[in-house]
Structure formats: structure tokens, C-alpha cells
MITI-379706 format. One record per residue (C-alpha): residue number from 0; residue in one letter; chain; x, y, z. Coordinates in Angstrom, 1 decimal, decimal comma. Layout:
BEGIN
GULUM;i;aa;ch;xx;yy;zz
GULUM;NUM;A;A;X;Y;Z
...
//
This chain:
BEGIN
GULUM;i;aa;ch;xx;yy;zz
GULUM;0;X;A;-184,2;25,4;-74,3
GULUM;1;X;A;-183,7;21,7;-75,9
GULUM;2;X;A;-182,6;19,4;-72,8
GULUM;3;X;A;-181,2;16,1;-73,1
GULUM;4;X;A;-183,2;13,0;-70,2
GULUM;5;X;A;-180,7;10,7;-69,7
GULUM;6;X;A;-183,0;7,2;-68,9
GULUM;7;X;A;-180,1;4,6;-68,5
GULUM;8;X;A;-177,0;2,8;-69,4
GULUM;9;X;A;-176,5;-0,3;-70,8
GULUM;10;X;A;-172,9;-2,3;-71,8
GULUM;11;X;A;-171,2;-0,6;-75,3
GULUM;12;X;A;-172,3;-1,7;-78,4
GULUM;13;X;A;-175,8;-2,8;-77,5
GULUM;14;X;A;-178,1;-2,9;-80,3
GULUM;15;X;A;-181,2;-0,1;-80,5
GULUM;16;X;A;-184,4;-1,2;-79,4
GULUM;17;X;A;-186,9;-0,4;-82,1
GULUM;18;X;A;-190,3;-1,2;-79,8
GULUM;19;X;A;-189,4;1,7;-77,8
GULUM;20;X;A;-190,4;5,2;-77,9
GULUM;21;X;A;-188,4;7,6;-79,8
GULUM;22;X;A;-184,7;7,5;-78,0
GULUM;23;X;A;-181,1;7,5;-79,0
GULUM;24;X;A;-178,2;5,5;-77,8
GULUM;25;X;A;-175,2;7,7;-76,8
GULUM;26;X;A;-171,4;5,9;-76,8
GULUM;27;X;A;-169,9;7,2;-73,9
GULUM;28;X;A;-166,6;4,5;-73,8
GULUM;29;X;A;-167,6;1,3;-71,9
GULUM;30;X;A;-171,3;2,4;-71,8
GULUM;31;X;A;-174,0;3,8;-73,5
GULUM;32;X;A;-176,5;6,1;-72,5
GULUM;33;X;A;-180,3;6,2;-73,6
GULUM;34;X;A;-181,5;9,6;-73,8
GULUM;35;X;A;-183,9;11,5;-76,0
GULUM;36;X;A;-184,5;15,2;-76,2
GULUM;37;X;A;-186,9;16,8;-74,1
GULUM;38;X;A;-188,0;20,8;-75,0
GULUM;39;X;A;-187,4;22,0;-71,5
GULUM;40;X;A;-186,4;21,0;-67,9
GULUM;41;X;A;-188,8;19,7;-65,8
GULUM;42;X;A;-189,3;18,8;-62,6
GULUM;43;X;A;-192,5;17,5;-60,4
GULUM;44;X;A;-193,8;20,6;-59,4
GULUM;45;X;A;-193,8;22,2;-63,0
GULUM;46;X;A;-196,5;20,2;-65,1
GULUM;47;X;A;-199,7;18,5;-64,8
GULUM;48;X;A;-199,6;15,0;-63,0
GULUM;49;X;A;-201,1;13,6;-66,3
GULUM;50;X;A;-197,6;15,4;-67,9
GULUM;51;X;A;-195,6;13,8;-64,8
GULUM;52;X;A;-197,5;10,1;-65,4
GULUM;53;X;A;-196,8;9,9;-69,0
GULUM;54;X;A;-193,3;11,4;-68,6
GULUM;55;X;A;-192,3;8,3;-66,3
GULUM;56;X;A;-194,3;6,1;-68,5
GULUM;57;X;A;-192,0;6,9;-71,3
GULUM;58;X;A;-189,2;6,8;-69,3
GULUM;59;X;A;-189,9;3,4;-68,1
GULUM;60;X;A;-191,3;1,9;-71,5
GULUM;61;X;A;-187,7;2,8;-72,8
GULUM;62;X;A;-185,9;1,3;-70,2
GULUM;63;X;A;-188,2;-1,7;-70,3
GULUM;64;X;A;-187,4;-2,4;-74,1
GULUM;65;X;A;-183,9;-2,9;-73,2
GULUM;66;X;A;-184,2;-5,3;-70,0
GULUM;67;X;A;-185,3;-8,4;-72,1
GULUM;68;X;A;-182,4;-8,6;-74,0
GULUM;69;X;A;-180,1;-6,4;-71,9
GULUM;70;X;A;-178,0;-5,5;-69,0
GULUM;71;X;A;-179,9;-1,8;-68,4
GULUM;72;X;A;-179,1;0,2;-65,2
GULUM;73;X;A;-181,8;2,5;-64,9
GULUM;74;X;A;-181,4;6,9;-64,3
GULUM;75;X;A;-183,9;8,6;-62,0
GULUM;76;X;A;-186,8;10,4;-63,7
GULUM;77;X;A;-185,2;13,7;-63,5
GULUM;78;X;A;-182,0;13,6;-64,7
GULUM;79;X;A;-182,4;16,2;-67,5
GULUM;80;X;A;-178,9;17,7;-68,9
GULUM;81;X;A;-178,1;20,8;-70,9
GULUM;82;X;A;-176,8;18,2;-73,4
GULUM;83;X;A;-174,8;15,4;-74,5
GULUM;84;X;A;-171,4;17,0;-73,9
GULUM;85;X;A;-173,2;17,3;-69,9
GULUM;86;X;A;-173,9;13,5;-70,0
GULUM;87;X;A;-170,9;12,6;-71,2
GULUM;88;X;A;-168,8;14,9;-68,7
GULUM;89;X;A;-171,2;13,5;-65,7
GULUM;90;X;A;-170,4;9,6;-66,6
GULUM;91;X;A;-166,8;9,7;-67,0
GULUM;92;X;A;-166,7;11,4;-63,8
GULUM;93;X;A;-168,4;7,8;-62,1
GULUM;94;X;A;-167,4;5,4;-65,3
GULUM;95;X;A;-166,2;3,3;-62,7
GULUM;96;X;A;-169,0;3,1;-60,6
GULUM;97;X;A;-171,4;2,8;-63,8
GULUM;98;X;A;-169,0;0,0;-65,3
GULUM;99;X;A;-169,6;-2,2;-62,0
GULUM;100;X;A;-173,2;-1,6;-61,5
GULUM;101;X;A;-173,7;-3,1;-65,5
GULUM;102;X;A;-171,3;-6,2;-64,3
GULUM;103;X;A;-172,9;-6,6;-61,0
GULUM;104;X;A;-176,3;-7,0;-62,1
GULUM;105;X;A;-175,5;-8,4;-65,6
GULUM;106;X;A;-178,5;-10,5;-67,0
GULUM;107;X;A;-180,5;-9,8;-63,5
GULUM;108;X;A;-184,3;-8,6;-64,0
GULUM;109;X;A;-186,7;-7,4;-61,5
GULUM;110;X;A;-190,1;-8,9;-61,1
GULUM;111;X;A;-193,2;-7,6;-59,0
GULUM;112;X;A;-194,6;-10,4;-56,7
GULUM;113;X;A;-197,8;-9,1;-54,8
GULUM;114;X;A;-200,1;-12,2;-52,4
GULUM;115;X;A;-203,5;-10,5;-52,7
GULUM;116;X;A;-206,8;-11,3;-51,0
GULUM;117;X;A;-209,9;-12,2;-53,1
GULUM;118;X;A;-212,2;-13,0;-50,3
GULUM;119;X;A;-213,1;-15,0;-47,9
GULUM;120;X;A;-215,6;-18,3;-48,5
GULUM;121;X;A;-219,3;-17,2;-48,2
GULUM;122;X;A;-221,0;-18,4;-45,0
GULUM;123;X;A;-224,6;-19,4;-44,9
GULUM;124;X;A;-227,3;-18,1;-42,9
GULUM;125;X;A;-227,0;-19,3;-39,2
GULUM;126;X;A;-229,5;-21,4;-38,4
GULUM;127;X;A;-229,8;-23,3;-34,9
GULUM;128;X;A;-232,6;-24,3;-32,4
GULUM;129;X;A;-231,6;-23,0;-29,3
GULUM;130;X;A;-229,3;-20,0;-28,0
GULUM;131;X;A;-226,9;-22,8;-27,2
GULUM;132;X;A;-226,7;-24,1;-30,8
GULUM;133;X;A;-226,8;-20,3;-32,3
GULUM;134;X;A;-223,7;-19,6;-30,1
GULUM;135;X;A;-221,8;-22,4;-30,7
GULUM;136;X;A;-222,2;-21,6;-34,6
GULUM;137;X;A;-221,5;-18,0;-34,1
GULUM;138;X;A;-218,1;-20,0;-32,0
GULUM;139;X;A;-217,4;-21,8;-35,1
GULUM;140;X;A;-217,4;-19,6;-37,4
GULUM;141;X;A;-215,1;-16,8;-35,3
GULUM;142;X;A;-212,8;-19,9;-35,0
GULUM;143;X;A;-213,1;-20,6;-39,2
GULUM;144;X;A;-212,0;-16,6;-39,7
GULUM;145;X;A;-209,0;-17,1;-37,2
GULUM;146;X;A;-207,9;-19,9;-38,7
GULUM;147;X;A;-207,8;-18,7;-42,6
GULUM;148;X;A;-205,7;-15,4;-41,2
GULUM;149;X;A;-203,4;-17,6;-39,5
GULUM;150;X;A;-203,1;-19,9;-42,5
GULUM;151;X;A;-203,2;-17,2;-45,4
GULUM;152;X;A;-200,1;-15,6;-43,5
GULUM;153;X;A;-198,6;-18,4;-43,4
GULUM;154;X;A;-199,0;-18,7;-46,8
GULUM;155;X;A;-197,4;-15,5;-47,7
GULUM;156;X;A;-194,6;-16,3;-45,4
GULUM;157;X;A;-194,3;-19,9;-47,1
GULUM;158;X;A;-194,2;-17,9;-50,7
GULUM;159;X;A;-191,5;-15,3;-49,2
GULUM;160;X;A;-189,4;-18,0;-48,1
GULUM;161;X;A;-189,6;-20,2;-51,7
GULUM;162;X;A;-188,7;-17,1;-53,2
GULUM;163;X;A;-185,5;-17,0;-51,5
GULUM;164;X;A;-183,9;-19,9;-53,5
GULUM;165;X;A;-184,1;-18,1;-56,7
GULUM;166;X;A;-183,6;-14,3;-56,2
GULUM;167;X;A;-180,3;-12,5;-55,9
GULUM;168;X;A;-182,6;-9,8;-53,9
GULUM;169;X;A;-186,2;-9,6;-52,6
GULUM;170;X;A;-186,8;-5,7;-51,3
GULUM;171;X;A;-190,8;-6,4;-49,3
GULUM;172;X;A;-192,8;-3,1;-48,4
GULUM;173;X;A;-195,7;-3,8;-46,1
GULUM;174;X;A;-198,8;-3,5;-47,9
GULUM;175;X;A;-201,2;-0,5;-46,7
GULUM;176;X;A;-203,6;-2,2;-48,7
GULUM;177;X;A;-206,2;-4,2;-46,4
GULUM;178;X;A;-206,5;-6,7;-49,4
GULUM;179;X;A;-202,8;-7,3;-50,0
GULUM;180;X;A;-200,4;-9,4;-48,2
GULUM;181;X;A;-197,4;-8,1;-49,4
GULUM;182;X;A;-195,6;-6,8;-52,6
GULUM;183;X;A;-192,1;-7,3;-53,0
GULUM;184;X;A;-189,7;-6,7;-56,0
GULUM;185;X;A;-187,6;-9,5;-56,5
GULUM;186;X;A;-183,8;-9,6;-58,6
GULUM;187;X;A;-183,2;-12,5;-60,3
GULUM;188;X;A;-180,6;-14,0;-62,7
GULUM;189;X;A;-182,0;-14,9;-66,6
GULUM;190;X;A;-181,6;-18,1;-65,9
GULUM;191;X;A;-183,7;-18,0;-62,9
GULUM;192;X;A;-186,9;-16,9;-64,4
GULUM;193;X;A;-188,0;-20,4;-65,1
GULUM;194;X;A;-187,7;-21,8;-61,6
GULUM;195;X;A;-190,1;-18,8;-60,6
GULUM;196;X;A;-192,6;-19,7;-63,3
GULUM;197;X;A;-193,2;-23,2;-61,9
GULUM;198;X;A;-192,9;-22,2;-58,4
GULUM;199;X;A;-195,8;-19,6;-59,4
GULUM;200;X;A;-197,6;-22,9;-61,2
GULUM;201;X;A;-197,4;-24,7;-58,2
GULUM;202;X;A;-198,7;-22,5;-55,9
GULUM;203;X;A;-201,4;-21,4;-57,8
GULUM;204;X;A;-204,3;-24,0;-56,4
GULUM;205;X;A;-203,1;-23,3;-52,8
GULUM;206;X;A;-203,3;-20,2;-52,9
GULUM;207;X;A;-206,8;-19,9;-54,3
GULUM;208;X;A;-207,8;-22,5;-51,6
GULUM;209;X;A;-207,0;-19,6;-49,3
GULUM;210;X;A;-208,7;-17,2;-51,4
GULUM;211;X;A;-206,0;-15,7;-52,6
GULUM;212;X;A;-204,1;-14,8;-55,7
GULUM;213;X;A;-200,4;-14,9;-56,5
GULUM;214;X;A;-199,6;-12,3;-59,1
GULUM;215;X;A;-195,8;-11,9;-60,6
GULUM;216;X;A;-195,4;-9,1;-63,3
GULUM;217;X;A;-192,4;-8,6;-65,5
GULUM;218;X;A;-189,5;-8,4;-66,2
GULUM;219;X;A;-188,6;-4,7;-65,0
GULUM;220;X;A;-185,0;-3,2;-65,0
GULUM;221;X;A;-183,4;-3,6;-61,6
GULUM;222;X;A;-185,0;-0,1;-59,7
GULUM;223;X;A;-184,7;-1,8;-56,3
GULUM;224;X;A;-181,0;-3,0;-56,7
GULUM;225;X;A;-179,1;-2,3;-53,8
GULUM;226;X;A;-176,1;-1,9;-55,7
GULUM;227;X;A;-178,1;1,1;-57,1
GULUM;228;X;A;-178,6;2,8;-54,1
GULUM;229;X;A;-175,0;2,7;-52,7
GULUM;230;X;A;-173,3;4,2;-55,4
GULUM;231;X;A;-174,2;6,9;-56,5
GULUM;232;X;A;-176,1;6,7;-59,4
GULUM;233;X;A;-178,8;9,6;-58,3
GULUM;234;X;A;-175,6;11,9;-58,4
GULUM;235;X;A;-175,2;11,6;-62,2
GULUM;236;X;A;-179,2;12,7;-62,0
GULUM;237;X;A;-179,4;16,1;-62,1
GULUM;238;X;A;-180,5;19,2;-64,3
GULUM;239;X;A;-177,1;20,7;-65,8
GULUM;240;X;A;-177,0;24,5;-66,0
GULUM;241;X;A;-176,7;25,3;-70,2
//
């Protein structure tokens, strides 16, 4: 059974996207909808995780060809439809909703902002002339590796603030990496961007004082926009009986 994956919306009359994998733009009054056809329904449990993996990849290279240039508002993975008559029945229904979400978060891009840790400066052999000496050392150097944890966190706590200036939203999970800091996903405005280039330029050397490294990846379409998550988007999102 041919299905239709509807990937997103994005403001009527937005030009096609020629980088992006194979996809069609369907006018649906104030909006249109990407989608492209998809043989059956799927769903997480049904293929391979290599199948799931490249599925989303698709899904978000599509999506990702639109945000540069483009208001996009991006669909869960699985909202698979019967077909474009499903789509279209399914966004009337919110066109409201949908119509606010594109105005709300009009030229607004997500970027990923992770602090991770590179390591800490090598110390040389201790060397000392007396059990006195050896301990003060050891002292010294316990000392040292509370001082860099308290000063790399308040580094990352430093960067978190900075960021606040620019972004419209900054969504932080705490890492369960031991050699990350934090990741966050920060919204900001277009014309933004810039301001979070140099503040990435400028922070650069400090950050590699505290052996550390600053990385900011993208721009994404806004997935962590809490204007997203209130209306109800993921309602639109499901698999439409044919």
C-alpha cells in the first residue's frame, strides 16, 4: 500500500528545495506540506534500526534543506497518511494552530551547543626528597584538579549565561556523558546567528585553557520549540487508516 510521510510545513508559496532528497511540496491553503511517498507504513518496531536510522536521516535532511532559507515547522518521524486527501483533511482540522506555529517561529533556527572535555593538563612524575615534600605535592596537585572542576563549571555556566542574550529559547539536558558538560539546543532569530559566531570566537582560547572545547552545529529546524510541544502538532502525526 503506497503511504504518504508528511515531514513538515512551511509558509505557501515557498520555493522547492532541489538539495534535498526526493520530496514534493503539497499546497494545503496558507501552508504547504513536504511529503514524499513511502511503500508502506512503518513504525519503530517494524524494520531494521539501520531502516529506522536512514528513514529519520531522510526525514531530517529534507527538513534541513528548507530551514536556511525558510520558516519550516517540523512533523514527527511517523506521521505516515493513507494519502494526500489524509494530510490535507488532518491540517485544516489545526490550520490555525499550524498557521501560528510558522509565525511564531518565523526566521528562528535551532543550533546544537555541546562544552566538552578534552582532558586535563599532563602532570609530571612526582618527585620530592622526603615524605613531607611527596605529600605536599600529592596536596598540590589534588588542589590543581579541584580547582579546574570548579573553574571548567564555571565555564559552562559563564557560556549558558552568554547564551541567553541571543536565543529566543535554550532547552539544556544534562549530559550522561562523563566528558561533556552540557548540550543544549538553542532557538534563535536569523539575525542572531552572527552574535553567536563571535561569542563562539571569543570563547574559543578560554575554553581550550580549561581543556575544553566549545562546539555549535547547525542550523537545525526548531525540534525543541516549545511552541511545538504545546499545540498539538504530534496530533496531525499519525498513520491514517486507507
Amino acid at each position: 500500500m503506497q503511504c504518504v510521510q508528511l515531514h513538515g510545513l512551511v509558509p505557501s508559496g515557498t520555493p522547492a528545495q532541489q538539495t534535498a532528497p526526493p520530496h514534493e511540496i503539497l499546497s494545503c491553503g496558507p501552508v504547504g506540506a513536504l511529503i514524499s511517498d513511502i511503500a508502506r507504513p512503518i513504525t519503530p518496531d517494524d524494520p531494521s534500526p539501520d531502516d529506522v536510522a536512514h528513514w529519520a536521516m531522510l526525514h531530517h535532511a529534507i527538513l534541513t534543506a528548507y530551514c536556511a532559507k525558510a520558516t519550516v515547522i517540523p512533523m514527527a518521524l511517523g506521521a505516515v497518511f493513507s494519502g494526500k486527501p489524509a494530510i490535507i483533511s488532518a491540517l485544516t482540522a489545526q490550520m490555525d494552530a499550524h498557521v501560528q506555529n510558522l509565525h511564531s517561529l518565523h526566521d528562528i533556527q535551532e543550533y546544537t551547543v555541546q562544552l566538552n572535555i578534552m582532558g586535563a593538563p599532563k602532570a609530571g612524575p612526582v618527585t620530592a626528597d622526603s615524605g613531607r615534600a611527596f605529600l605536599q605535592l600529592q596536596r598540590a596537585r589534588r588542589i590543581g584538579r579541584e580547582n579546574l572542576h570548579r573553574d571548567r563549571h564555571a565555564f559552562a555556566q559563564d557560556v549558558l549565561s552568554q547564551l541567553q542574550t541571543p536565543a529566543v529559547q535554550i532547552e539544556a539536558s544534562a549530559s550522561s556523558k562523563p566528558d561533556r558538560l552540557f548540550n543544549c539546543a538553542v532557538l534563535l532569530k536569523k539575525t542572531d546567528v552572527l552574535h553567536l559566531q563571535q561569542m563562539a570566537r571569543n570563547l574559543h582560547a578560554p575554553a581550550k585553557a580549561l581543556g575544553l572545547d566549545l562546539v555549535i552545529t547547525g542550523p537545525w529546524p526548531p525540534y525543541s520549540s516549545a511552541a511545538l510541544q504545546t499545540v498539538s502538532h504530534r496530533e496531525v502525526c499519525h498513520v491514517t487508516d486507507a
